[in-house]
MIDO-951924 format. One record per residue (C-alpha): x, y, z. Coordinates in steps of 0.1 Angstrom, whole numbers, plus 5000, padded with zeros to 4 digits. Example, Ala and Ser with C-alpha at 12.3 -4.5 7.8 and 13.67 -1.06 7.14 Angstrom:
<rs>
512349555078;513749895071;
</rs>
This chain:
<rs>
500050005000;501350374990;501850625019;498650774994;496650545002;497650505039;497050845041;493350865025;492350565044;493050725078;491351015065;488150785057;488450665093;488851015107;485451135085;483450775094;484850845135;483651235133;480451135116;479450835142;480351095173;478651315155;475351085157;476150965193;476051355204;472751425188;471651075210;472751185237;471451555237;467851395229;467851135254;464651335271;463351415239;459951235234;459551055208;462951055197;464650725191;468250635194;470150675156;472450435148;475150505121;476250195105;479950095092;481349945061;484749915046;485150135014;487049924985;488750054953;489649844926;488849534946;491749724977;490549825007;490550195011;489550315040;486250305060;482550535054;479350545074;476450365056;472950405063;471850585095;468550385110;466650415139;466650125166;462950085164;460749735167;458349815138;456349495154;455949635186;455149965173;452149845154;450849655184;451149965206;449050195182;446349915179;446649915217;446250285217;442950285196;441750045221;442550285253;441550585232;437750445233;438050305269;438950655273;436150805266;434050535276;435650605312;434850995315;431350955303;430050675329;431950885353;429651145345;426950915342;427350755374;427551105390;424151195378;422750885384;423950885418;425050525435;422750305450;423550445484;423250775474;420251015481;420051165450;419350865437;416250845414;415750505433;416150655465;413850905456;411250705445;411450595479;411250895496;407550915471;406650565488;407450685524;405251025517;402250815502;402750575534;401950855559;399351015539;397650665541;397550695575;396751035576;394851125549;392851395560;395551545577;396851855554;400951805561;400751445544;399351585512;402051865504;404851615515;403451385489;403051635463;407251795474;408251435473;406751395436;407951705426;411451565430;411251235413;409551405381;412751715388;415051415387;413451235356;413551545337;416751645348;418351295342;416651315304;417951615302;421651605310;421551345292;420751475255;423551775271;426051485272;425251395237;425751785230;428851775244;429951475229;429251635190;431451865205;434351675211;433751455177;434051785160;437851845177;438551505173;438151535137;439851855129;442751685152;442651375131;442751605097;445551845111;447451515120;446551365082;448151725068;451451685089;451951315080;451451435045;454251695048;456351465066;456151225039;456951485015;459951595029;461151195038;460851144998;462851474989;465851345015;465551025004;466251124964;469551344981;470451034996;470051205029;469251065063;465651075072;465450945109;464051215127;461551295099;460850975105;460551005145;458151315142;455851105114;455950805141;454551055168;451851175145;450650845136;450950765172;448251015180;445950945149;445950565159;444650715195;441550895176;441250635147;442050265140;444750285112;446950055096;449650185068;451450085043;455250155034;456250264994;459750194987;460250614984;460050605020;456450745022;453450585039;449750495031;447250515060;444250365059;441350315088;439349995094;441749735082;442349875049;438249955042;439250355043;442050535027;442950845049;446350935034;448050824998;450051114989;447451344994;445651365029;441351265025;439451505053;437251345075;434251525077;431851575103;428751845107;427351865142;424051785153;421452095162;420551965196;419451615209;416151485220;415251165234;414950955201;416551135174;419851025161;422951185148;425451275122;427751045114;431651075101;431851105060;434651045040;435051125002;430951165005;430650825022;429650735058;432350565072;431050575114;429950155108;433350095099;434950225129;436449985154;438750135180;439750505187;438350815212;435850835178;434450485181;434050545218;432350875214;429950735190;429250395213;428750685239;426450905220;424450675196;424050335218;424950395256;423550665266;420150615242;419650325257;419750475292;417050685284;415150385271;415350255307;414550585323;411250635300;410550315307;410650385346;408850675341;405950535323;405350255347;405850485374;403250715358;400650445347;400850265384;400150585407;397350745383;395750335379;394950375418;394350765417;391850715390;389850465412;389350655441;387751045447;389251355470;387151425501;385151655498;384851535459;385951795437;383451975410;385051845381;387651625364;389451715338;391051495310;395051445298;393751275270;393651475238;390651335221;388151415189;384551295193;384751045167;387450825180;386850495185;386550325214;387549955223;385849885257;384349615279;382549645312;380749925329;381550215352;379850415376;379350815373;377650995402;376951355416;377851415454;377151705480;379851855503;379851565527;380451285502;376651155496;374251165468;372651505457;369451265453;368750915448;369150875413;372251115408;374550805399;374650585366;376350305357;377450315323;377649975303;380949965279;380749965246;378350245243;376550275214;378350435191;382050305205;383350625206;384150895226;381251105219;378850815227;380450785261;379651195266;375851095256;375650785278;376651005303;374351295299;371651075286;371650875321;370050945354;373151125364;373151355337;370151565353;372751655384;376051615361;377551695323;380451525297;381351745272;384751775252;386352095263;389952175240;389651785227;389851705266;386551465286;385451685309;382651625336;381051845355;378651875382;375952085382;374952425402;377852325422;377351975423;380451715432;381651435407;382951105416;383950805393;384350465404;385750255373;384149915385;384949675355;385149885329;387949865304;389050075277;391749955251;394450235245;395850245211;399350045221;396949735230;396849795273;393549815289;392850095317;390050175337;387450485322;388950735342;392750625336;392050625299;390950965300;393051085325;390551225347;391851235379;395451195374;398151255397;400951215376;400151495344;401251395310;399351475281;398451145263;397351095226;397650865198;398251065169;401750965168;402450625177;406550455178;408150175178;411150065209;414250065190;415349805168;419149735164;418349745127;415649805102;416649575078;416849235096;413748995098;411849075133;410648695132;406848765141;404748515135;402648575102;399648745107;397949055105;397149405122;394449605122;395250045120;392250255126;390950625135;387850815135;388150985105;389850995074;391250675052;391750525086;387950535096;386850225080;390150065094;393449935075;394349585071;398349535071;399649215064;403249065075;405348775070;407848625099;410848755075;409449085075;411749365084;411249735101;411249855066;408849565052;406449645079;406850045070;405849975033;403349745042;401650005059;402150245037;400949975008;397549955027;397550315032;398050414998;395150134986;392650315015;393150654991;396050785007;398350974980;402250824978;403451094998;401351135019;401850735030;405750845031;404951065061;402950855079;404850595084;408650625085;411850535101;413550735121;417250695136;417350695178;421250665176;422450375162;419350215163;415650275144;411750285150;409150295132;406650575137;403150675125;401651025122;398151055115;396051315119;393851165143;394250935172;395050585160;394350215173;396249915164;394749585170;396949295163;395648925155;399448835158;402948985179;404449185160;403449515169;403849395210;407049265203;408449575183;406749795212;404250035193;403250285222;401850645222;403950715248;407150895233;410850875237;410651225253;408151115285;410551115310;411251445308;407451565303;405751465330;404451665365;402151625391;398351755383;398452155384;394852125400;396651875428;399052125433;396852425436;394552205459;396551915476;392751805492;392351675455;394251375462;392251075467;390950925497;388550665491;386050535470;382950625457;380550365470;380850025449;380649785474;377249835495;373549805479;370249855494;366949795480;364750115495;361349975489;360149715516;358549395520;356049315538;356748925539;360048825530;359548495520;356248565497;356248705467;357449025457;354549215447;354549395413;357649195406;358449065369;356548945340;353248955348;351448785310;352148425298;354148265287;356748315317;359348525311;362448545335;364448875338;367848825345;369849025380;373649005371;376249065391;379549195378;382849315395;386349115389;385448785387;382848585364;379748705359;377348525380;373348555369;370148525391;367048475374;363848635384;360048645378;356848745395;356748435420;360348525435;360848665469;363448885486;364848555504;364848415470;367248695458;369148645490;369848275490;370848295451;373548565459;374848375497;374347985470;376948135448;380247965450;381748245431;379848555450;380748395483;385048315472;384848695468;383248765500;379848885485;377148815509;373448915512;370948985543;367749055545;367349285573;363749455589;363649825579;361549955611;361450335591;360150175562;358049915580;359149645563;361749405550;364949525530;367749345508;371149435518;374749365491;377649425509;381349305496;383549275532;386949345515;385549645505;386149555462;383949715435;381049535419;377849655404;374049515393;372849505358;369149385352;367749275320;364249375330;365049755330;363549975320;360649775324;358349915357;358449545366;361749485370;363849385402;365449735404;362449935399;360249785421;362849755450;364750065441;368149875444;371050055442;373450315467;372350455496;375350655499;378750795479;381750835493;382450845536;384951085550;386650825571;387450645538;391350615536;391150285509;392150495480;395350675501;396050315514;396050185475;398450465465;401050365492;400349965483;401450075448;405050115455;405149745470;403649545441;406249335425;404249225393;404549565376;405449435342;408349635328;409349585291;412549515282;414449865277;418149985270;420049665273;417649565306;415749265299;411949285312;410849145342;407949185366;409349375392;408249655417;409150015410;411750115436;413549755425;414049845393;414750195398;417550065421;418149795393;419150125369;421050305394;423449955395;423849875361;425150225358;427850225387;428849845375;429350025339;431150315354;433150045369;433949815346;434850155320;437050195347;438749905346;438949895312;440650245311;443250135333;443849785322;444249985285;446350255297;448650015313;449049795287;449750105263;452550205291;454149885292;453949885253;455950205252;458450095279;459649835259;459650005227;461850265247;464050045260;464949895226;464350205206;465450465235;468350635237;470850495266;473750705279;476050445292;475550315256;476650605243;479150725264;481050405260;480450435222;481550805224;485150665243;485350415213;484550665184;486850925199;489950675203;489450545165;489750945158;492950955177;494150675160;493550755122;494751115132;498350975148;498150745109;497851055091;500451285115;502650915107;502050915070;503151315070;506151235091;507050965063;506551185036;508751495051;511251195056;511451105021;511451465007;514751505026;515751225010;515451334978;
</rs>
C-alpha cells in the first residue's frame, strides 16, 4: 500500500469516527426528547479496485421494533375508546347517583313511597298531602333532569367528535408533509430518521382517535388507511374526515355520522376516542334513556291506575281529562262504570244522581260515552262534554263528581287496557298529556333484519279519514322494520291515501344507532293485532321524550285535598222499597202475561259474571239465597241479608262486599216498571264516607307490588318487578358500567404503558451506551489522526531524501 493510500484511508476513518460521534452527540442531547429514538450510524469498509481503502458510514437507522410499534397503536385505539368510555359513565354515574346515594332516582322514588305511606294513614290530615306532592315533585325534577343532562352529554359529545376530527385532519396534513419531505431526502440520499421520528408521533396520535393500519412505498412514504384497509385516509394526498354537528338532541333522534370522500364511514369504525364517542352517543346513553322512560311510564301508569279509582274528600266539581281526544274516536271497551253527583259531605245530591254506564256504548266512541253520560240518570245533576279535545265532567249548580271504574275497560291504542277514568286521564296525579296521533316503535338494532313475528295481520284505525273504515296490514315472519313500514304504507295508499302522503305517515327514524318505526296520522290511532308483531316491536303512544314531560296535576298542586281518599261507594247496595213478607212473593215483581218470562239480575265486578234469574213468583229470600248459593259471590266475599227496615215498615235486601272490592247490578228487566230494580229501588244508599282512607292506602300499596310488568328497555331485559327494584336495578347497572369502564381504562392505559416501555427500552436512547460508544469513536479518531500525523512524518522523511 502507497503512503497515498495509507493516508486517504486514515482520512476515511477520521470522517466515518467524526460522523458516528457526530450521531452519538445528537443521541445523547435527545435522550429526554419524546418521541425521539436512538440513531444508529452503520459501518462498512470502502474498497477500490477490489483494495480496501478506508472505511464510510452507511445508512443511519433508527433502533425501532416496527412489530411492537404496530401492536402499541392498535393498543392505543383500544384505550382511546375505553377513554372515553371511562369519563362518560363517570359522569353518568354522578348523575345517576349510586345505589347508596340520596339523590338517587331510586332512593327517591322511595322517599315518594314513604310520603304516600303517611298520607295513608293520615289522609285527612293537610301535612301528608304537600309532602306527597314535594316528594313527587322531586322524582318528576329528577326524571326530567336525568333526560335532560343526558341529551346535554350527547351535545357535548358532538362537540368533542367535532375536535377529534379537525385533530385527526391536522394530524393527516402533517403526516402528508412529513412524507413529502422523507421522499425529497430520500432522492439526496439523505438521512431521514428524525423525519421519520416526528411521522411515528403523528401516527401515534391518529391511531389514538382512529383505527389505522399503513402501508410503506419503497420512496420512504406511507399509506394510511382506517378499518383494516376499508378506508383510505392518506395516499400522497391527505382525504378529510368530515363531520357536521348535530342541532341539539332529544330523546329519540339520532345523529350525524363521520363522511369520507361523500361516504359514511362511522359503521366501519372499530377502536379509537371516535368509536368510543359514538358507542357513547348513539347506543349507551340512548339506551339509558330507554330505561328511564320506561321507569317513568310504569311509574306514571301505576300511581294514576289507583288515583283514577278513588275520589278526593270533599269530591271535587270536576275532572278534567290528559287525553287529547276528537268525538269520533273509536273506542274498544268492555264492562261498565259508575258516574255519580255528590254534595259536600260525600253522599248523593238525590237518589238517582248515579249511573252505571255499560261499555261499549252505542256508538264506540268517545262522543257516545259523553251521551251515555248525559243521557243517564246522572246526567240531570251532572255533564260530559269535550272541552279543547279533553273529557270533561262536570257537576251541576255546584254539584260534586265521583267516578268509580268498576269493571270497565277501555283498550288504549298500544293494545293495554285501563279503567274509564285512567284512559281519559280524569283524575290523574301524575300529568302527561296522552294521545295517539303519533304512535313508535322501541328501537330495533336494525331495520333491515327479519323481526321473526309470526305471520299474521294487524288491524290500524281512526275516527276519520282513510283510517275510519280501518286498515288491514299484512306481515310475514321475514318481515323487516322496513317491510312492515311499506306494508303500511301499501294499505294506506290502497285506502286513498296519496304516495306521499303514505311516506309521512309511516317512516323510520334513527334513535342513535338504532331505528323505530313511527306513524303520524292526523287523528288518534288504534292498532289491534291478530298476531305479535306490533307487541314485540313495542308500538306505544307514549314517546321517547316522557320522562322528561311529566308533573304532578296543576289542579293537585293548587288543591292538595284533591288527592284521593277513598272510594265512591261500589261495594254496598240496598233495595229502599220494603216487603211486607220476606219469603212471599214480591209484589208487582216481573213478568206478569204468559208465557213466563224470567228477567235476569247479574252481578259483575272482577270475577265471572254470576246470573240470578227472576219472575213474578220470587221473593226477597229468593234473591238472597241465590246471591249467599253462589260459589263464586261467596269466594269473593259477597254476601246478602235480608234485614227488617222499622222506618220503612218492612223488610229490605242488603249487598255488601266485606273486602270492601267494586262490583255493580245490571238487570235485564230495566226499563221495564216490573223489574227487580224498579220495584225495590236497588242500588246506593250513599257515595263516598269521610273516614274512607282505601284509595290513600291503595296509592301507598302501589310502591310494594312486585308484578308491575316492565318491558325490556336499553340493554335491561323485562321482568315483573316493583318500582323502587328496578329503579335501584338502573341506578346498578350504571355504577357496574362506570366500573367496569373503569377497569377497562386502566387495564388499557397500562398495557399501552408497558407497550411503550419496551419499545423505549429497545428504541430509547441509553447513555452508558453511548458514552462507552463516544470513548470508542473518539479513540478510532485518535488513532487515524496519529496514521495520518505518521504518513506526514514519512513523507517529510522521504522529501529529505530526495
Amino acid at each position: 500500500m502507497s503512503l497515498t493510500q495509507a493516508l486517504n484511508t486514515a482520512i476515511s476513518g477520521l470522517n466515518t469516527a467524526q460522523a458516528r460521534i457526530a450521531i452519538t452527540s445528537s443521541n445523547i442531547s435527545n435522550v429526554n426528547t419524546p418521541g425521539y429514538s436512538k440513531k444508529i450510524a452503520g459501518q462498512e469498509t470502502l474498497t477500490l479496485d477490489g483494495q480496501g481503502a478506508g472505511s464510510q458510514v452507511a445508512d443511519i437507522y433508527r433502533n425501532v421494533n416496527e412489530g411492537l410499534v404496530r401492536e402499541m397503536r392498535g393498543e392505543l385505539g383500544k384505550a382511546g375508546r375505553e377513554e372515553v368510555r371511562y369519563e362518560f359513565f363517570q359522569r353518568i354515574q354522578t348523575l345517576f347517583g349510586t345505589p347508596q346515594s340520596d339523590a338517587a332516582i331510586s332512593q327517591r322514588i322511595n322517599d315518594l313511597a314513604d310520603a304516600f305511606e303517611q298520607l295513608g294513614v293520615t289522609p285527612d290530615q293537610n301535612s301528608p298531602r304537600v309532602e306527597a306532592i314535594e316528594s313527587a315533585l322531586q322524582v318528576m325534577e329528577s326524571f326530567e333532569k336525568l333526560s335532560t343532562q343526558l341529551q346535554d352529554m350527547r351535545d357535548d359529545i358532538d362537540d368533542q367528535i367535532t375536535d377529534e376530527v379537525d385533530n385527526a385532519n391536522t394530524l393527516l396534513s402533517e403526516i402528508s408533509e412529513l412524507n413529502t419531505g422523507i421522499v425529497r431526502l430520500n432522492n439526496l440520499d439523505q438521512p431521514t430518521t428524525e423525519l421519520e421520528d416526528q411521522r411515528d408521533q403523528k401516527l401515534n396520535k391518529l391511531s389514538k382517535i382512529i383505527d389505522v393500519t399503513t402501508f410503506s412505498r419503497n420512496d420512504g412514504s406511507i399509506v394510511i388507511y382506517s378499518a383494516n384497509g376499508a378506508n383510505t385516509l392518506l395516499d400522497r394526498t391527505p382525504n378529510n374526515l368530515s363531520f357536521t354537528q348535530t342541532a341539539g338532541f332529544e330523546p329519540g333522534t339520532g345523529g350525524s355520522g363521520i363522511s369520507l370522500n361523500g361516504a359514511d364511514i362511522t359503521d366501519t369504525l372499530r377502536t379509537g376516542t371516535l368509536k368510543g364517542l359514538f358507542d357513547m352517543r348513539d347506543s349507551e346513553i340512548p339506551a339509558l334513556n330507554d330505561q328511564i322512560n320506561e321507569l317513568a311510564g310504569e311509574l306514571r301508569d301505576a300511581i294514576n291506575e289507583e288515583h283514577n279509582k278513588g275520589t278526593a274528600f270533599p269530591p271535587p266539581t270536576n275532572l278534567s281529562g290528559n287525553r287529547m281526544v276528537a268525538a269520533s274516536d273509536p273506542l274498544t271497551a268492555t264492562g261498565a262504570f259508575r258516574v255519580a253527583a255528590l254534595d259536600d259531605d260525600g253522599q248523593l245530591v238525590a237518589a238517582d244522581s248515579w249511573s252505571d254506564i255499560t261499555l261499549p256504548t252505542t256508538p264506540a266512541t268517545v262522543q257516545g260515552i259523553i251521551d251515555a253520560i248525559n243521557g243517564s240518570d246522572a246526567g240531570g245533576y251532572l255533564t260530559a262534554s269535550l272541552i279543547d279535545n279533553q273529557l270533561v265532567i262536570e257537576g251541576s249548580d255546584g254539584n260534586r263528581v265521583a267516578i268509580n271504574e268498576l269493571d270497565g275497560q277501555i283498550t288504549t291504542s298500544d293494545g293495554r287496557e285501563q279503567g274509564f277514568s285512567h284512559y281519559f286521564g280524569l283524575n290523574d296525579f301524575v300529568a302527561t298529556v296522552k294521545r295517539s296521533d303519533t304512535m313508535t316503535s322501541s328501537a330495533q338494532s336494525s331495520s333491515t333484519t327479519a323481526l321473526n313475528a309470526t305471520a299474521s295481520s294487524f288491524t290500524i284505525s281512526a275516527g276519520s279519514g282513510v283510517l275510519a273504515g280501518g286498515i288491514t296490514v299484512n306481515y310475514a315472519a321475514t318481515d323487516s322494520l322496513e317491510d312492515v313500514r311499506d306494508n303500511i304504507r301499501t294499505a294506506l295508499q290502497g285506502a286513498g291515501m296519496t304516495v306521499a302522503a303514505s311516506e309521512e305517515a309511516a317512516f323510520i327514524i334513527e334513535d342513535g344507532n338504532r331505528y323505530r318505526l313511527v306513524l303520524d296520522y292526523t287523528s288518534n290511532m288504534t292498532i289491534t293485532d291478530a298476531g305479535t308483531l306490533t307487541g314485540k316491536i313495542g308500538m306505544t303512544e307514549d314517546q321517547p321524550t316522557l320522562a322528561g314531560n311529566m308533573d304532578v296535576s296543576a289542579a293537585i298542586q293548587n288543591d292538595p285535598s284533591r288527592i284521593v281518599r277513598g272510594q265512591m261507594n261500589a261495594d254496598t247496595y240496598e233495595t229502599s222499597t220494603a216487603v211486607v213478607d220476606n219469603a212471599a212473593a214480591i209484589p208487582n215483581l216481573g213478568p206478569l202475561v204468559p208465557p213466563p218470562l224470567n228477567y235476569t239480575l247479574t252481578v259483575s265486578g272482577d270475577f265471572t259474571d254470576v246470573n240470578i234469574d227472576y219472575d213474578s213468583t220470587t221473593s226477597l229470600d229468593d234473591i238472597a239465597n241465590a246471591i249467599n248459593n253462589s260459589a263464586t259471590l261467596t269466594d269473593n266475599n259477597i254476601t246478602a241479608s235480608v234485614v227488617f227496615n222499622s222506618q220503612l215498615g218492612g223488610y229490605t235486601l242488603s249487598v255488601k262486599d266485606a273486602d270492601g272490592d267494586p262490583f255493580y247490578f245490571s238487570d235485564s228487566g230495566l226499563p221495564n216498571a216490573d223489574s227487580l230494580t224498579t220495584v225495590l229501588g236497588l242500588g246506593i244508599g250513599f257515595g263516598v264516607h269521610e273516614g274512607d282512607n282505601t284509595s290513600a292506602l291503595a296509592l301507598s300499596n302501589t310502591f310494594e307490588r312486585s308484578d308491575i310488568q316492565f318491558e325490556a328497555a336499553g340493554g335491561l331485559s323485562g321482568e315483573r318487578t316493583s318500582l323502587t327494584d328496578f329503579a335501584a336495578g338502573i341506578v346498578a347497572t350504571t355504577a357496574t358500567k362506570a366500573s367496569v369502564s373503569q377497569g377497562g381504562y386502566e387495564f388499557q392505559s397500562n398495557l399501552v404503558t408497558d407497550l411503550s416501555t419496551r419499545i423505549q427500552n429497545e428504541a430509547g436512547v441509553n447513555l452508558d451506551e453511548e458514552m462507552s460508544d463516544l470513548i470508542i469513536f473518539q479513540r478510532a479518531y485518535t488513532a487515524s489522526a496519529q496514521v495520518i500525523t505518521t504518513v506526514d512524518e514519512m513523507f517529510d522523511a522521504l522529501l529529505r531524501a530526495v
